[in-house]
N, C-alpha and C positions, 0 to 999 in steps of 0.2 A: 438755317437762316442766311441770307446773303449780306454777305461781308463787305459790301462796296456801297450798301442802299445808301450813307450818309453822303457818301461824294457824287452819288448819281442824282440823288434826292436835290441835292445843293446845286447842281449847275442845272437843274431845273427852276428851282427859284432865283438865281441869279439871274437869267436869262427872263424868268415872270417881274422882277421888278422893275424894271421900266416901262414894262407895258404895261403893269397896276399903278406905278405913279402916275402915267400919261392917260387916263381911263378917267371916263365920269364915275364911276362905279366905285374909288376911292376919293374923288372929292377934295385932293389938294388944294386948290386953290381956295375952295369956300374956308379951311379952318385958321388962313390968311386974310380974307375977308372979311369974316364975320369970326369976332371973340368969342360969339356962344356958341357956334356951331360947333357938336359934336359928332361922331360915328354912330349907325344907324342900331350897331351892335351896343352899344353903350347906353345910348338914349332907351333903348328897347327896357333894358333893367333898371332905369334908373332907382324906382322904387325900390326896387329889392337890393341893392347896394346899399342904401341909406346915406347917411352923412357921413362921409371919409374925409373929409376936411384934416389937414395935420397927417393922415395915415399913411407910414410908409411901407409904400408898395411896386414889388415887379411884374410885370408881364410878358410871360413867358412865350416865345414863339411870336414873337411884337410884328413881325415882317415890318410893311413902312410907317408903322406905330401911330398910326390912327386912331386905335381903340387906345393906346398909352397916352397920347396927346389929350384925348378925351377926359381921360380918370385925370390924370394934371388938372384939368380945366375945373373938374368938379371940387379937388381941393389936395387931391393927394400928393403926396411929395414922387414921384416916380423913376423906377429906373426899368429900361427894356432889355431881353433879352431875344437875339435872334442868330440863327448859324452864316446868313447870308449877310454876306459885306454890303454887295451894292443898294440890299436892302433897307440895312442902318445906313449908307448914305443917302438916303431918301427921306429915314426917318427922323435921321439929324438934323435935314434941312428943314422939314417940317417943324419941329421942334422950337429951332430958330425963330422962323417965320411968323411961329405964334408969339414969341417972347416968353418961353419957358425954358428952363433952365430941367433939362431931364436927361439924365447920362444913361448911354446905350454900349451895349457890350457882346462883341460878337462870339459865340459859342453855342456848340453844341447843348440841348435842352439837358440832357443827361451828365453834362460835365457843369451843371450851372453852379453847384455850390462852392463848388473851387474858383471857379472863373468868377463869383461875387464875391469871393475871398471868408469864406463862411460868413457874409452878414445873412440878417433874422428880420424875418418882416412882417407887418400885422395883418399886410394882403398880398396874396399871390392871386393874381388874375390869367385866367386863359380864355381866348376866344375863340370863335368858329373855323372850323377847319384845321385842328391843330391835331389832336391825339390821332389820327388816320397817318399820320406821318413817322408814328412811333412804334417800333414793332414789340416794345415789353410795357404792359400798364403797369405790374406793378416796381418795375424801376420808375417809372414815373412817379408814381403817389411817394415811391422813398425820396424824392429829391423833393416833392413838394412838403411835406413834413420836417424835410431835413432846412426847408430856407422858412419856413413858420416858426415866429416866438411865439411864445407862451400866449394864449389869448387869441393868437393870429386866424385867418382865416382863407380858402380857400375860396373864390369864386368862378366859376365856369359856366361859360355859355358854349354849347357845342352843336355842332348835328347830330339828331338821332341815331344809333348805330341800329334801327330799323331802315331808316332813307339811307343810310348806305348799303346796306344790303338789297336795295334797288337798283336791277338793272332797266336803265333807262335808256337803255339804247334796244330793249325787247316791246315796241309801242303798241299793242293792241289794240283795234278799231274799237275794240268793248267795252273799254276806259280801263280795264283789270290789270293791276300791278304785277310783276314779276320777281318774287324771292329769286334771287341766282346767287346774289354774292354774298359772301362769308357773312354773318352775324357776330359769329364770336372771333374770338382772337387765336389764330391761327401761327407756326412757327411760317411757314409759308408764305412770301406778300402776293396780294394782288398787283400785279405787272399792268400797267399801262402804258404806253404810246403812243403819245397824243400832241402834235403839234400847235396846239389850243391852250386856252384858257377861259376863266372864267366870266372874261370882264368884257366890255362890250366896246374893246378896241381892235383894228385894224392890223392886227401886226399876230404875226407867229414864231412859238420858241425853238430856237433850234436842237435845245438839248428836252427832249418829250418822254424820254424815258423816264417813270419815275414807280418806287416802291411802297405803297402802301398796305397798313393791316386794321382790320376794325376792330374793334374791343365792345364786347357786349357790358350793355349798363347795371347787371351785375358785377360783370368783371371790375366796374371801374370802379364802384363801391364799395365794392367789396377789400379792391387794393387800399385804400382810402382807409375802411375801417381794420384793415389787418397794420394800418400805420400806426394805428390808436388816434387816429383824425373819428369828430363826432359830427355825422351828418346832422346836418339844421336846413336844409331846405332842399328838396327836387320836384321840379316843374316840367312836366311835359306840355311844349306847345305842337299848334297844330302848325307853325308859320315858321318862315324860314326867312332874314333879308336880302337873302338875292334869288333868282329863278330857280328852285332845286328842278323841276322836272317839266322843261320848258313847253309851251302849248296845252299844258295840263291845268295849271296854275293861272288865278284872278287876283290881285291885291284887297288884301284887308284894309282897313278901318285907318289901322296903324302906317299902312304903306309896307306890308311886308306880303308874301306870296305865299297863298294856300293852296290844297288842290278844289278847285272848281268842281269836280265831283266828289261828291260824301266824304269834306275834307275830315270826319271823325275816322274815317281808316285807319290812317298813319301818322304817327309823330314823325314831325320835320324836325324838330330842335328842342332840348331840355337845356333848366337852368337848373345849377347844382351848386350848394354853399356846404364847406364842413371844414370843425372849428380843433384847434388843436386844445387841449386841455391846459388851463393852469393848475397846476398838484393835483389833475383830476378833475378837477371842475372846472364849468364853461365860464367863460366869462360873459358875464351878461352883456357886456356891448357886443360881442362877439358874435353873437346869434340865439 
């Protein structure tokens, strides 16, 4: 495994948050504008969250805490966790801006329970684009099990670990997909390159190297269930909110990107809930 992914990983996203603050594609200014506006990733589940109103909850992997600002909005009491500095000061200011009151804490995903001082919380939240940055899932599922009380629950929104095994940089005139990259979880990262980002601004990172690993949705479940976490919800959609496979892709209904041909091929994104037991039993608000 490489030894340095954490600090190559990080002066990648340090060098991304400024130019995802400064992007329409995160929307800072509308959650200053407007009190109700939320994140496109948040809005997407509302229903499947339910009423979190009183629930205290982190969200792990927060970057400039747009999806964290969001669950505040809806009622949760919230705190963020992320490894990039510049990117908690984006997400503080935000924070601010709205008139919420939600403390952020800069650290490593895998160091999180120490760095919240062992607090227990009823929701751990992760959003899109986060597990592809972590090269063990099931150290992950231990630290999410380990920051869940009794009752608590696990929410995740993510991209398919099929669309990432999309190389989308292989285009065929024929519309036909290209399996190349890893499926499952590999000691090995995929190495990228890439002076780019995601977001539909003007500007490029200097630091492009960066290491990531996919994790098959067995895998992640399966870690999950070897925590003694009790799966209660997994959804596969066919949609994505940002461009996954750009000139492929039409907007749905919802305002999210599918693919334009025979979008039942491939899952873009699944929703995934799973609840920690109290003495063994679920708790019914729980899921």
């Amino acid at each position: 495994m490489v030894n340095d992914y954490r600090t190559v990983n990080r002066a990648n996203w340090d060098d991304r948050a400024p130019v995802h603050a400064a992007s329409r594609a995160y929307g800072l200014a509308r959650f200053a504008e407007d009190p109700g506006y939320l994140s496109d990733v948040v809005r997407f589940d509302m229903a499947r969250l339910g009423d979190i109103t009183g629930v205290e909850g982190v969200h792990l992997q927060c970057h400039l805490g747009t999806d964290t600002v969001s669950l505040a909005r809806l009622g949760a009491r919230m705190t963020g966790l992320d490894f990039s500095g510049p990117a908690l000061g984006h997400a503080r200011a935000l924070a601010e801006s709205a008139g919420l009151d939600i403390g952020f804490v800069e650290a490593e995903v895998y160091d999180a329970v120490e760095a919240l001082c062992g607090r227990r919380f009823d929701l751990v939240y992760t959003g899109i684009g986060a597990l592809c940055w972590l090269p063990d899932i099931r150290a992950w599922a231990s630290v999410v099990a380990s920051l869940l009380a009794p009752g608590g629950r696990l929410f995740l929104r993510e991209g398919h670990p099929m669309l990432w095994a999309v190389d989308e940089s292989r285009s065929r005139a024929d519309g036909l997909l290209t399996l190349e990259l890893p499926y499952f979880e590999r000691e090995e990262p995929t190495v990228w390159d890439d002076g780019g980002t995601y977001v539909d601004a003007d500007m490029t990172i200097e630091h492009g190297l960066t290491y990531q690993w996919n994790h098959g949705l067995g895998e992640i479940v399966g870690a999950l269930l070897a925590e003694g976490l009790i799966l209660t919800m997994l959804e596969e959609h066919d949609s994505a909110p940002w461009d996954v496979l750009p000139g492929r892709t039409v907007r749905n209904q919802a305002g999210e990107f599918r693919l334009a041909n025979r979008p039942w091929r491939l899952p873009l994104t699944y929703t995934l809930q799973a609840v920690k037991p109290v003495d063994g039993v679920l708790d019914p608000l729980g899921g």
